[in-house]
Biopython code that builds the backbone (N, CA, C, O; Angstrom):
import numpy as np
from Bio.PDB.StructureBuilder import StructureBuilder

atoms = [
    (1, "UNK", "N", (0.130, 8.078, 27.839)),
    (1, "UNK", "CA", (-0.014, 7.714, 26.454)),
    (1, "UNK", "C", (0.855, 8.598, 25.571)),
    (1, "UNK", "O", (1.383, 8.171, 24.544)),
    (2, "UNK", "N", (0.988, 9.920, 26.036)),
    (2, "UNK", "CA", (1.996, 10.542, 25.151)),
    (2, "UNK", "C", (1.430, 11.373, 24.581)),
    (2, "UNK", "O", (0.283, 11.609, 24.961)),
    (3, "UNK", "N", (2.147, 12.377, 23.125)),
    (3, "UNK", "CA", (1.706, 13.371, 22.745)),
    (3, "UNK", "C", (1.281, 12.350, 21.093)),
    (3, "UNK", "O", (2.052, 11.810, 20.299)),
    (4, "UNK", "N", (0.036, 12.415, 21.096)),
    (4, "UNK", "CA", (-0.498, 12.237, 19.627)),
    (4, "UNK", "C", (0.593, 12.128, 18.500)),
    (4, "UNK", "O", (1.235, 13.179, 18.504)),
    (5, "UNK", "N", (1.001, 11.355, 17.642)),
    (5, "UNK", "CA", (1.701, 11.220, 16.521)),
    (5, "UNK", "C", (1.239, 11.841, 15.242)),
    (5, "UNK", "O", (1.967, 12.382, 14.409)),
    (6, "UNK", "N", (-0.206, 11.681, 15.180)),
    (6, "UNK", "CA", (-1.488, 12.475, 14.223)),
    (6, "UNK", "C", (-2.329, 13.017, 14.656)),
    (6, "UNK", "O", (-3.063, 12.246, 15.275)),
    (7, "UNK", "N", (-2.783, 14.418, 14.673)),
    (7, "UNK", "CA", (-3.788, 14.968, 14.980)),
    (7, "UNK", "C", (-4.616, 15.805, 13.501)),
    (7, "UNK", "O", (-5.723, 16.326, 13.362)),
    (8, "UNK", "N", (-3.618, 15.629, 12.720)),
    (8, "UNK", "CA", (-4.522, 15.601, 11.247)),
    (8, "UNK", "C", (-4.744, 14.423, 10.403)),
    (8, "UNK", "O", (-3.992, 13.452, 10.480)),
    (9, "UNK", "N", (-6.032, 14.476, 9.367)),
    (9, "UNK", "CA", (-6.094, 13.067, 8.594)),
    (9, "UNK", "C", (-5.952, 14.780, 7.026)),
    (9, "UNK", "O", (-6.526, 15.870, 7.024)),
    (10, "UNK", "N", (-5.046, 14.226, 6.104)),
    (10, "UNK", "CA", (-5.840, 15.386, 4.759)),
    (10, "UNK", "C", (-6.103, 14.130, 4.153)),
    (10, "UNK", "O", (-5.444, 13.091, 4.135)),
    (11, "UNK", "N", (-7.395, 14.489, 3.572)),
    (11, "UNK", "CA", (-7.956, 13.693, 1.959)),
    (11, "UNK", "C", (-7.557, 14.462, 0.871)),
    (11, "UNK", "O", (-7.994, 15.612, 0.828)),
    (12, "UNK", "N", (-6.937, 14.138, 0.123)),
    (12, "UNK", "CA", (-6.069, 14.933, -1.157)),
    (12, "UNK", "C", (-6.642, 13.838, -2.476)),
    (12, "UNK", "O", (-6.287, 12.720, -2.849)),
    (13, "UNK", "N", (-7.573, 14.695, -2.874)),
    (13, "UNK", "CA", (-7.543, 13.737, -4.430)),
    (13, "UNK", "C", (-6.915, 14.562, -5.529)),
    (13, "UNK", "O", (-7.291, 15.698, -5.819)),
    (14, "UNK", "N", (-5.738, 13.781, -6.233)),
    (14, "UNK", "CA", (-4.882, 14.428, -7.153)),
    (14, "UNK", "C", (-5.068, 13.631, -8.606)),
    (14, "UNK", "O", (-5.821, 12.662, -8.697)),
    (15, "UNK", "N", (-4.348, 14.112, -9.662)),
    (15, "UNK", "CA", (-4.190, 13.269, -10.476)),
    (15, "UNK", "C", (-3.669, 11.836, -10.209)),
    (15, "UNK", "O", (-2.961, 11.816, -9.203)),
    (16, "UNK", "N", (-3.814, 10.572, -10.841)),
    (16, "UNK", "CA", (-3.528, 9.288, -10.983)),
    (16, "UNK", "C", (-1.682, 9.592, -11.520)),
    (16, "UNK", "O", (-0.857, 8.771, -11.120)),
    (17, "UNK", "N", (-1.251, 10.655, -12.311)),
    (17, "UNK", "CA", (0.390, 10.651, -12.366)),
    (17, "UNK", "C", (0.945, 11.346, -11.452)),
    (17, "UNK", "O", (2.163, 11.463, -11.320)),
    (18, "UNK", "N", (-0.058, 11.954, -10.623)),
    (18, "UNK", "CA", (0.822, 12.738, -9.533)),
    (18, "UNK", "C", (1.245, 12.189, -8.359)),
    (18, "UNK", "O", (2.035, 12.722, -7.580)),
    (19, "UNK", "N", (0.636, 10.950, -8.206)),
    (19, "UNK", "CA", (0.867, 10.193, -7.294)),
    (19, "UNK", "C", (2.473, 10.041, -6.289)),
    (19, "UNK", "O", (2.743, 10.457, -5.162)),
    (20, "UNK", "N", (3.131, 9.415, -7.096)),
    (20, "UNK", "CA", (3.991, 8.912, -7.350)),
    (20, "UNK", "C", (5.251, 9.978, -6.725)),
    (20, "UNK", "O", (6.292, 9.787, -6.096)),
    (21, "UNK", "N", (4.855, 10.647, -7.026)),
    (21, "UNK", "CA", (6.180, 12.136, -6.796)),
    (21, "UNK", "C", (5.873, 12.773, -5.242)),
    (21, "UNK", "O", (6.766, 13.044, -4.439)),
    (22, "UNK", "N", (3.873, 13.019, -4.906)),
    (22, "UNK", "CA", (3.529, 13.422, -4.283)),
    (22, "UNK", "C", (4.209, 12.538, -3.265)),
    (22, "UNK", "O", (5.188, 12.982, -2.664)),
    (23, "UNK", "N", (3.758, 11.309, -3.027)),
    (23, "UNK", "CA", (3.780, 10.162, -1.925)),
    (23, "UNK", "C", (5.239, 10.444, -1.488)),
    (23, "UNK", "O", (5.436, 10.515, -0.275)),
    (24, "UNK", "N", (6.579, 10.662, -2.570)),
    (24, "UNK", "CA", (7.788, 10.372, -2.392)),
    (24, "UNK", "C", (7.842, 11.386, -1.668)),
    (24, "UNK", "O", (8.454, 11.162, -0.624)),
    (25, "UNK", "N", (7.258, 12.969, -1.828)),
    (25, "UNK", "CA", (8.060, 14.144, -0.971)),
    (25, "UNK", "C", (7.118, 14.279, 0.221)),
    (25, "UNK", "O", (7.403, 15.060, 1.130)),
    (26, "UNK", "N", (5.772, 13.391, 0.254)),
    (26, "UNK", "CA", (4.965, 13.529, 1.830)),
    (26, "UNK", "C", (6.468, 12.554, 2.790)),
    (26, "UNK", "O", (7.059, 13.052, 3.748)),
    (27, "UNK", "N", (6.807, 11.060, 2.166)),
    (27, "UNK", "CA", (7.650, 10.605, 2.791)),
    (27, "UNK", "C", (9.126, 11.638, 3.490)),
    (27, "UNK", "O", (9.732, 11.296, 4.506)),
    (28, "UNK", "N", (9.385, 12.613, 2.858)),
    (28, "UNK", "CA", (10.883, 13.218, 3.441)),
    (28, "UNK", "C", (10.355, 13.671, 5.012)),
    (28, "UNK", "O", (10.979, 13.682, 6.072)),
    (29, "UNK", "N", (8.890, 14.050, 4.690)),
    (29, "UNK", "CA", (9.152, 14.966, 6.099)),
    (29, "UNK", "C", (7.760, 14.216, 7.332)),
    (29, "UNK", "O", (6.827, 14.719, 7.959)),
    (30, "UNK", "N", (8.405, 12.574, 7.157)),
    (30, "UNK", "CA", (7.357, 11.656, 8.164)),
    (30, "UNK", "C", (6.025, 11.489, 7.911)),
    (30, "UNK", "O", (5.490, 10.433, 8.247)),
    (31, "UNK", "N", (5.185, 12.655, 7.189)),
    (31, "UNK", "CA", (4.008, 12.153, 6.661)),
    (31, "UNK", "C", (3.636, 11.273, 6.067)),
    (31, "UNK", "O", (3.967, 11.288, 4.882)),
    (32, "UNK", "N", (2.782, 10.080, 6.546)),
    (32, "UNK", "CA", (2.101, 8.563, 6.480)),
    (32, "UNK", "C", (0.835, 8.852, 5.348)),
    (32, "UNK", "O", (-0.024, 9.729, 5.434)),
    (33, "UNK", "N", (0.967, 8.046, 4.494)),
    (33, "UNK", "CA", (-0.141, 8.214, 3.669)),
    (33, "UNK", "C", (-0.411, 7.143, 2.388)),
    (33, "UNK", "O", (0.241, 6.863, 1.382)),
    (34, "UNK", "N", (-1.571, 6.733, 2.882)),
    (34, "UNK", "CA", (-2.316, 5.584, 2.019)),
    (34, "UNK", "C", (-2.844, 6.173, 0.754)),
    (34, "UNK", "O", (-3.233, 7.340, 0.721)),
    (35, "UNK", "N", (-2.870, 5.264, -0.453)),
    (35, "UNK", "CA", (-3.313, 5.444, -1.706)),
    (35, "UNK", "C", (-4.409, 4.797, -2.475)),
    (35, "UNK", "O", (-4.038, 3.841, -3.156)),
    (36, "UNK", "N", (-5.456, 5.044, -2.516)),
    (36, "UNK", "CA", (-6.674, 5.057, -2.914)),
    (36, "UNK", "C", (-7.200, 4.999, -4.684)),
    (36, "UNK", "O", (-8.053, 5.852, -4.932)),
    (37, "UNK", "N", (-6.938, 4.427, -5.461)),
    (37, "UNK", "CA", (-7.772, 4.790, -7.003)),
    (37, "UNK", "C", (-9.152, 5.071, -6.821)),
    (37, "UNK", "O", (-9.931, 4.178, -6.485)),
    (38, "UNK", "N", (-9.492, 6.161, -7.003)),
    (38, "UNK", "CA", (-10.904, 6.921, -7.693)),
    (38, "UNK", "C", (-10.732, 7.927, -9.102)),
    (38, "UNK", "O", (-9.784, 8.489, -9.651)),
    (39, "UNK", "N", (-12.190, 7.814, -9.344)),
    (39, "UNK", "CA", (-12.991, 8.126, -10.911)),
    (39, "UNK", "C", (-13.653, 9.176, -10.306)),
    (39, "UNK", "O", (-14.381, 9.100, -9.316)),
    (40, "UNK", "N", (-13.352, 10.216, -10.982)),
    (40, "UNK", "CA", (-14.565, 11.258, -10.840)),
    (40, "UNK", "C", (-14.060, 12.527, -11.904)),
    (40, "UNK", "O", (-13.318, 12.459, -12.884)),
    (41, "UNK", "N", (-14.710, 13.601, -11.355)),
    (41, "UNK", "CA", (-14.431, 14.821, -11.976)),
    (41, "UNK", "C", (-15.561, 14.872, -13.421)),
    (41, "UNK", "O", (-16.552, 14.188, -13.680)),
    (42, "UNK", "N", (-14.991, 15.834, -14.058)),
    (42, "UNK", "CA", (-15.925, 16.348, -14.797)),
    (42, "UNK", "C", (-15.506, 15.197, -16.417)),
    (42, "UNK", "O", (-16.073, 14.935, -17.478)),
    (43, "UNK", "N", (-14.705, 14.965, -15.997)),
    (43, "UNK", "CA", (-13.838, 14.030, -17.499)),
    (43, "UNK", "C", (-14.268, 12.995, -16.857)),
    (43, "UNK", "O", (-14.834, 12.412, -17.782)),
    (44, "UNK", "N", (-14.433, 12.245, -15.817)),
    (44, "UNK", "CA", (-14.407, 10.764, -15.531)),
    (44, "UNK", "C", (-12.971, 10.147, -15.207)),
    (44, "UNK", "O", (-12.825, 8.928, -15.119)),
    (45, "UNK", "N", (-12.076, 10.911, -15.059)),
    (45, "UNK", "CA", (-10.637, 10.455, -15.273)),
    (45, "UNK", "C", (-10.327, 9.446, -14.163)),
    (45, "UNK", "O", (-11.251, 9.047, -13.454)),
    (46, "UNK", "N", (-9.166, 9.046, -13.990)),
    (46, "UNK", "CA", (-9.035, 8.245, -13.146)),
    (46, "UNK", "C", (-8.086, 9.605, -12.413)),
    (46, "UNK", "O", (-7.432, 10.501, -12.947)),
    (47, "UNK", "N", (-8.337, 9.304, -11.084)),
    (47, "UNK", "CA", (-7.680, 9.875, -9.844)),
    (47, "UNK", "C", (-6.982, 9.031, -8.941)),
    (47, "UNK", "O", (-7.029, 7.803, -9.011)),
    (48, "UNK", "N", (-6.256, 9.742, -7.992)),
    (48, "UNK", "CA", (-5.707, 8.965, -6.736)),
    (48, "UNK", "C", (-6.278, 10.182, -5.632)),
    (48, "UNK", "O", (-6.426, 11.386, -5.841)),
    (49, "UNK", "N", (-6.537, 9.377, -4.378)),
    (49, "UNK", "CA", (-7.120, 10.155, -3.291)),
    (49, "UNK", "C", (-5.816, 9.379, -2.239)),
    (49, "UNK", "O", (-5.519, 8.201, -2.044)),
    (50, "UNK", "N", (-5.350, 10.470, -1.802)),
    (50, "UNK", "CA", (-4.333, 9.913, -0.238)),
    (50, "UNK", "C", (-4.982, 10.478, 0.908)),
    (50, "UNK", "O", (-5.615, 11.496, 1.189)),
    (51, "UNK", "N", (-4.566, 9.384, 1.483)),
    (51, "UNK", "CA", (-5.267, 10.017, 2.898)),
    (51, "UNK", "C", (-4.031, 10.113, 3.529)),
    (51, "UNK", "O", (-3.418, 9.051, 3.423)),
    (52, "UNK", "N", (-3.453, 10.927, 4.113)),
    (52, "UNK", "CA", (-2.661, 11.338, 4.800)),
    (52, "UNK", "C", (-2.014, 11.760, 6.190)),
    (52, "UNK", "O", (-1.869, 12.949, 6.477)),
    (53, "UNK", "N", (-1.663, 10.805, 6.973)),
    (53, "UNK", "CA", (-2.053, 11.433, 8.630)),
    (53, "UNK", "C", (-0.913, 12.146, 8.939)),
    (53, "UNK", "O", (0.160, 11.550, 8.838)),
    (54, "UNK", "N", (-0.924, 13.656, 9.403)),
    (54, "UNK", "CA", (0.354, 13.934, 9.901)),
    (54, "UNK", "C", (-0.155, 14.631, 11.375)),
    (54, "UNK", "O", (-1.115, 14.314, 12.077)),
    (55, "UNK", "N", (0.828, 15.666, 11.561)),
    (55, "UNK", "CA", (0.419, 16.589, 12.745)),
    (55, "UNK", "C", (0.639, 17.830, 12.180)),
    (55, "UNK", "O", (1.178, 18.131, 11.115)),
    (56, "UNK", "N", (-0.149, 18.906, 13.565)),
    (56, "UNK", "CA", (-0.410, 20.163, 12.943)),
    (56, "UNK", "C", (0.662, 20.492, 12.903)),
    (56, "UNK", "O", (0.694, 21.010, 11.787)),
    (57, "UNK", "N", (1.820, 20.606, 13.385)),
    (57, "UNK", "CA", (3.405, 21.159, 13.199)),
    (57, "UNK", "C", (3.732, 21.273, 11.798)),
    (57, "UNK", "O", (4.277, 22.308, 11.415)),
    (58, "UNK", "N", (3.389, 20.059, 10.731)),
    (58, "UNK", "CA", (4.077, 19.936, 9.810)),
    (58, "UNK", "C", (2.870, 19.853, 8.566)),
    (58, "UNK", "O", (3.338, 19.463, 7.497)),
    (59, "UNK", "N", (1.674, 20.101, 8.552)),
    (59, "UNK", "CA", (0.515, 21.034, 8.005)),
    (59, "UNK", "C", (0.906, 21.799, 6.670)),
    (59, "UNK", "O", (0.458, 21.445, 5.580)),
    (60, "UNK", "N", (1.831, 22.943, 6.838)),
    (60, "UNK", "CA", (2.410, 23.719, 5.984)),
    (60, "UNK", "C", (3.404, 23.120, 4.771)),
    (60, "UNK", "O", (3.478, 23.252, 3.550)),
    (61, "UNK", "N", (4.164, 22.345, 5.876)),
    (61, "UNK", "CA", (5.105, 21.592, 4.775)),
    (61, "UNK", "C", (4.131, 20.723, 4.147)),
    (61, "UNK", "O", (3.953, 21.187, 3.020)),
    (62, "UNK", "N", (3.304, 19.540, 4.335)),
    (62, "UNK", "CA", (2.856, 18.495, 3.658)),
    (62, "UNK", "C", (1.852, 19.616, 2.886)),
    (62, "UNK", "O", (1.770, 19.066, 1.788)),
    (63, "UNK", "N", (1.224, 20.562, 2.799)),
    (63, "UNK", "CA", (0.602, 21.466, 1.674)),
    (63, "UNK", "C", (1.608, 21.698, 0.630)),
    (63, "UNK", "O", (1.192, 21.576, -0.522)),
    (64, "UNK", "N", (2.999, 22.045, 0.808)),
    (64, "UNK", "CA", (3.737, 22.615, 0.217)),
    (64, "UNK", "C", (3.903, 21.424, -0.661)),
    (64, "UNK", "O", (3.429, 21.451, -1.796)),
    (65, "UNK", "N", (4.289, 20.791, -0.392)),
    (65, "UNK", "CA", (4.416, 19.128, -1.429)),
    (65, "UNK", "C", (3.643, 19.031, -2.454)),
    (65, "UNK", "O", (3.894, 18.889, -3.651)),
    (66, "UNK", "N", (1.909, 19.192, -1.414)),
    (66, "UNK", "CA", (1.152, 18.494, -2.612)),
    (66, "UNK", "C", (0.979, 19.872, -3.824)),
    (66, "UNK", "O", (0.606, 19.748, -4.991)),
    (67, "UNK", "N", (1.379, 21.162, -3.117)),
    (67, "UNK", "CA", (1.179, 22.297, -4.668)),
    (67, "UNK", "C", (2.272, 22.037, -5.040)),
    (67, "UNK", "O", (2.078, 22.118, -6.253)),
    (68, "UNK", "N", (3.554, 21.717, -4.906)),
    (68, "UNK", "CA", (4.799, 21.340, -5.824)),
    (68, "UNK", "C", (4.396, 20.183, -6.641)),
    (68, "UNK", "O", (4.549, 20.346, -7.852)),
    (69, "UNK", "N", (3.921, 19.063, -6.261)),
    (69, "UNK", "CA", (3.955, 18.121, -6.774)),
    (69, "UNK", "C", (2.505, 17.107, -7.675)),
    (69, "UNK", "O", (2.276, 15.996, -8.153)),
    (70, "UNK", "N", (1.736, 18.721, -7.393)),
    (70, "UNK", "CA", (0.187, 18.122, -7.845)),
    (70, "UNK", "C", (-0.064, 19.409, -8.981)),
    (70, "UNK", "O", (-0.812, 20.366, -8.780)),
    (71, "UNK", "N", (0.525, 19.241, -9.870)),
    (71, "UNK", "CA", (0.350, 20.358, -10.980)),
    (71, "UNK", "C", (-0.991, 20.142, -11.501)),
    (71, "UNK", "O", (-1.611, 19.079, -11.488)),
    (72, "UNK", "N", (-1.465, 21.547, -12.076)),
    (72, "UNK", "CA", (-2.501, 21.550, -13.178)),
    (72, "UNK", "C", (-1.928, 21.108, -14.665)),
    (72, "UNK", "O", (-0.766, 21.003, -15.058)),
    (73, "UNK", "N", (-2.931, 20.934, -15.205)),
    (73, "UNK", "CA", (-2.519, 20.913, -16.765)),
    (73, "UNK", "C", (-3.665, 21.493, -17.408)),
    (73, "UNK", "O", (-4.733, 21.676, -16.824)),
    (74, "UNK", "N", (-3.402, 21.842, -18.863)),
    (74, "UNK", "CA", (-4.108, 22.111, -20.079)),
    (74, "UNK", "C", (-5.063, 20.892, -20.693)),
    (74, "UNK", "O", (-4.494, 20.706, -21.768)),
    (75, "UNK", "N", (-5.945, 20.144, -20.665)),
    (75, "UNK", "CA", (-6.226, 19.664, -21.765)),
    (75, "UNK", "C", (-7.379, 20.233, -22.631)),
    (75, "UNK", "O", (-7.956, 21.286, -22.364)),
    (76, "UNK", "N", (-7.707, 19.307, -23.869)),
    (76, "UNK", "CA", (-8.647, 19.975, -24.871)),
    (76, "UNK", "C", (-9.810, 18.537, -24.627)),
    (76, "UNK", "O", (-9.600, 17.344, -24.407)),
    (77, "UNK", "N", (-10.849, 19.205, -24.765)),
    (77, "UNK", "CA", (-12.156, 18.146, -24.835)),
    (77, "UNK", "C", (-12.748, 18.620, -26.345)),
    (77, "UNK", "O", (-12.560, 19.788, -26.687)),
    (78, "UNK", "N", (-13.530, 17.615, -27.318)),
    (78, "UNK", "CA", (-14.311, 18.211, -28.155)),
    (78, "UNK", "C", (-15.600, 18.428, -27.849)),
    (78, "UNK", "O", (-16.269, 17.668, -27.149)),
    (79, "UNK", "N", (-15.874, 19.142, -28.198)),
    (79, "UNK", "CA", (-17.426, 19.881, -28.045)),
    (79, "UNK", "C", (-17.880, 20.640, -29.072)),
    (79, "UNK", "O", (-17.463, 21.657, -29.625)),
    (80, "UNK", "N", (-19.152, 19.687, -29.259)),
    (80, "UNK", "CA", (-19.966, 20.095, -30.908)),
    (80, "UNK", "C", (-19.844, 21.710, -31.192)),
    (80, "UNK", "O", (-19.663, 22.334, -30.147)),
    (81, "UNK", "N", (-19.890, 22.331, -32.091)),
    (81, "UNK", "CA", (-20.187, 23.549, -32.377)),
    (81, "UNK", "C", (-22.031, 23.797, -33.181)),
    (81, "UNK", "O", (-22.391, 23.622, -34.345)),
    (82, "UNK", "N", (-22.726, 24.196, -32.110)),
    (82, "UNK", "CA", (-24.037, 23.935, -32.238)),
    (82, "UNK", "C", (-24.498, 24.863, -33.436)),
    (82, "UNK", "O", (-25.642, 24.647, -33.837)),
    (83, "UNK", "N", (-23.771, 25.871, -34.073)),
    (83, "UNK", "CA", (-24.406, 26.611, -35.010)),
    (83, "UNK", "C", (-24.097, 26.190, -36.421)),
    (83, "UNK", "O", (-24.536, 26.765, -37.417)),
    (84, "UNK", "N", (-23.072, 24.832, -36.427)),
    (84, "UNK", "CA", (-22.441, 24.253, -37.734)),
    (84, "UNK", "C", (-23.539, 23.720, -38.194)),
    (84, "UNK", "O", (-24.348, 23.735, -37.266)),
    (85, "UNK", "N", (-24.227, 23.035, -39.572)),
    (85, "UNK", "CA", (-24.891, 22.408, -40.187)),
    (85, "UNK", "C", (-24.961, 20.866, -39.950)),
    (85, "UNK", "O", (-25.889, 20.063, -40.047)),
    (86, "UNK", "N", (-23.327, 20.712, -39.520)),
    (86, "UNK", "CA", (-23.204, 19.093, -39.389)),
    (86, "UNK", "C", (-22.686, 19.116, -37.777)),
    (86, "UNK", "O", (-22.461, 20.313, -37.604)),
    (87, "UNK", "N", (-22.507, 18.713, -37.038)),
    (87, "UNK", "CA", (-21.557, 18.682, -35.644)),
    (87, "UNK", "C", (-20.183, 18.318, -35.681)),
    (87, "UNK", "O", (-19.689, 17.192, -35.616)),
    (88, "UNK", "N", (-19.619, 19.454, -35.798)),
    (88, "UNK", "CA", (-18.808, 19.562, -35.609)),
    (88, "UNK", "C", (-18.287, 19.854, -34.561)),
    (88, "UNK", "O", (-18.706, 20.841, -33.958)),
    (89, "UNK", "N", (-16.814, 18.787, -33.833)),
    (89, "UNK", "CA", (-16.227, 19.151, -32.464)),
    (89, "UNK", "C", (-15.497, 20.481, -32.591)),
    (89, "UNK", "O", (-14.701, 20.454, -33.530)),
    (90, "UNK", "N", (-15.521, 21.442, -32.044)),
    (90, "UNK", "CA", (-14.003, 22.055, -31.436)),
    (90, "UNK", "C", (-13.419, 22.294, -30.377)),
    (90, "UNK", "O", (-13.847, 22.741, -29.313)),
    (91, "UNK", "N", (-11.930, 21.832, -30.846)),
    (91, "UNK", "CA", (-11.337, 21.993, -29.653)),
    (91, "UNK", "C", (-11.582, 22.685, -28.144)),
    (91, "UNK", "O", (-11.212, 23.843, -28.337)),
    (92, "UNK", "N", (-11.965, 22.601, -26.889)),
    (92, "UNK", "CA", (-12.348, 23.659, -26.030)),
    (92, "UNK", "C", (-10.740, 23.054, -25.352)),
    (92, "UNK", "O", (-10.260, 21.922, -25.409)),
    (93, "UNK", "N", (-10.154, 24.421, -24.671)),
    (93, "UNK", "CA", (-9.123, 24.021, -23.682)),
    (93, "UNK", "C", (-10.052, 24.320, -22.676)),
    (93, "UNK", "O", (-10.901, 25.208, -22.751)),
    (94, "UNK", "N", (-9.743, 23.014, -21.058)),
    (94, "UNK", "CA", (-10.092, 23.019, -19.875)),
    (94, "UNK", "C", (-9.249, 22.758, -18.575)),
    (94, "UNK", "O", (-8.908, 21.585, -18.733)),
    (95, "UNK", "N", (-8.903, 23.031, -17.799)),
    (95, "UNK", "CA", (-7.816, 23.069, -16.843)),
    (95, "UNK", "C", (-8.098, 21.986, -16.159)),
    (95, "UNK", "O", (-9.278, 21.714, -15.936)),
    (96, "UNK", "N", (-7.076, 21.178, -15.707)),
    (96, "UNK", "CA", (-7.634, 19.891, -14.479)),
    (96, "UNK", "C", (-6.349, 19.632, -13.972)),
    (96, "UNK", "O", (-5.316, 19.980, -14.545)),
    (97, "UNK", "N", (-6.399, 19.009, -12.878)),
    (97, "UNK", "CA", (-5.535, 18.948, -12.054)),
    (97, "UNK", "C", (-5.316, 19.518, -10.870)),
    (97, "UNK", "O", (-6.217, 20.083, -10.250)),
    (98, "UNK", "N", (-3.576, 19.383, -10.263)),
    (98, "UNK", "CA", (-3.894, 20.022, -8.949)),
    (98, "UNK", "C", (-4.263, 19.183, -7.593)),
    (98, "UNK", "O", (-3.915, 18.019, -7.395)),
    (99, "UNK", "N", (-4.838, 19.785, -6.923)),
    (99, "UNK", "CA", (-5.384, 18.949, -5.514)),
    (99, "UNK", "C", (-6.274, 19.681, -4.735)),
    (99, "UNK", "O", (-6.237, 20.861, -4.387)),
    (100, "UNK", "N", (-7.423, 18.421, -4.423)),
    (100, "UNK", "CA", (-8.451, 18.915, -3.961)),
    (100, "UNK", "C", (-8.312, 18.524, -2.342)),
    (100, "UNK", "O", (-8.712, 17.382, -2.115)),
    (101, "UNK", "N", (-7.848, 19.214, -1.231)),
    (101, "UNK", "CA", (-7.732, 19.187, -0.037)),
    (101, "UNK", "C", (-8.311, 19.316, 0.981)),
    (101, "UNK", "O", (-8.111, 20.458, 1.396)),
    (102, "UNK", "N", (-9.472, 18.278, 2.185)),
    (102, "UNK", "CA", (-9.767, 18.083, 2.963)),
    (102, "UNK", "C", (-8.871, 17.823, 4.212)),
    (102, "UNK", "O", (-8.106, 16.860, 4.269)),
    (103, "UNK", "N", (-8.975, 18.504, 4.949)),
    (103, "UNK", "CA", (-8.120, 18.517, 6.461)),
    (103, "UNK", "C", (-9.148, 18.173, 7.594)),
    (103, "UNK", "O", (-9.630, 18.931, 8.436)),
    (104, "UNK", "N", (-9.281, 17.316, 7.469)),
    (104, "UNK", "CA", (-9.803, 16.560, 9.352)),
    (104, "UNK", "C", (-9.232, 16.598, 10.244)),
    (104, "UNK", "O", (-8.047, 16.299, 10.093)),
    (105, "UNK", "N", (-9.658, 16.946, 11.580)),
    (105, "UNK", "CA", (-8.946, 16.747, 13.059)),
    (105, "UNK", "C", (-9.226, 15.206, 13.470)),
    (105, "UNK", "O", (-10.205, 14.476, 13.310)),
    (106, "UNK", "N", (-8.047, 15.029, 14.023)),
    (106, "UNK", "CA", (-8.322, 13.416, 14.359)),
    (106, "UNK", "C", (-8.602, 13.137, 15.411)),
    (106, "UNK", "O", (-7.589, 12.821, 16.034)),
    (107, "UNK", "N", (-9.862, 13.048, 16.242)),
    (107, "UNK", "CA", (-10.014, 12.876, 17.565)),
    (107, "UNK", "C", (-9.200, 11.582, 18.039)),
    (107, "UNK", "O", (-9.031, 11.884, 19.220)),
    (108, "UNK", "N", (-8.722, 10.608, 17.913)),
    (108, "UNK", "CA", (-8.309, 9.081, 18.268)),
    (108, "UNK", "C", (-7.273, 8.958, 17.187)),
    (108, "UNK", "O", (-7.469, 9.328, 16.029)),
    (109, "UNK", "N", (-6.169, 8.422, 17.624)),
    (109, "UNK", "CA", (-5.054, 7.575, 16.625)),
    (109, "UNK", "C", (-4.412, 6.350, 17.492)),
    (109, "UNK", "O", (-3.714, 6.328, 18.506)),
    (110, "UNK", "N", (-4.853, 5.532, 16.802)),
    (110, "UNK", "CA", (-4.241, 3.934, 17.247)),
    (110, "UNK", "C", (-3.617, 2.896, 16.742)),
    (110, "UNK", "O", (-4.304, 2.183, 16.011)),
    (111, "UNK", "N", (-2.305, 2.535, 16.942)),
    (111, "UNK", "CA", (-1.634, 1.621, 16.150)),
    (111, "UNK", "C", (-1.641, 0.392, 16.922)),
    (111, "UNK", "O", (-1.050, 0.196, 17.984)),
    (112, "UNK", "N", (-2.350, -0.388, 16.295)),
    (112, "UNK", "CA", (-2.445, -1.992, 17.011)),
    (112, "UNK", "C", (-1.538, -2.995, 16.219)),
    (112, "UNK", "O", (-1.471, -4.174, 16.569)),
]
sb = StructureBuilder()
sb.init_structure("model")
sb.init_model(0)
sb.init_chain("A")
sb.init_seg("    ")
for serial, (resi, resn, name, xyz) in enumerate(atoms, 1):
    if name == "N":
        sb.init_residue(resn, " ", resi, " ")
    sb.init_atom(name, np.array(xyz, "f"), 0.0, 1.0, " ", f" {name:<3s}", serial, name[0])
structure = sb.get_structure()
């Protein structure tokens, strides 16, 4: 049967704009990877989750991608200021972004 093609799966949920850049530089170095829309996080935002199959050889590089290509950002949420008379929002800055990375071993890989 040969030597395994995938012996990793990563679940990477990134931003919904990071997509796009990520997918292009998993492609340079053979890493296969499906694209998923999900909602979550603390904002509700929209996300993308890839699932990604590579092998352990190339582990390092497909990490290296997704921190090049899965930036954080700054945004501001409002949030009442509870000691004002009336409610008033202010600005809070909160960090989001990035990539949240699950690495599975793949017992079985089969292309039918």
């Amino acid at each position: 049967m040969g030597e395994k093609k995938y012996d990793l799966l990563l679940v990477a949920v990134i931003q919904a704009q990071d997509a796009e850049s990520a997918q292009n530089g998993l492609k340079k170095f053979g890493a296969t990877s499906e694209q998923l829309s999900s909602i979550g996080g603390f904002l509700g935002r929209k996300n993308t989750t890839l699932l990604i199959g590579t092998s352990s050889s190339k582990i390092t590089q497909v990490l290296e991608v997704l921190q090049e290509t899965c930036r954080q950002r700054i945004e501001y949420i409002a949030v009442p200021l509870e000691s004002a008379p009336l409610p008033l929002p202010t600005p809070t800055p909160i960090s989001i972004g990035g990539a949240t990375i699950f690495v599975v071993e793949v017992e079985h890989y089969e292309e039918v």
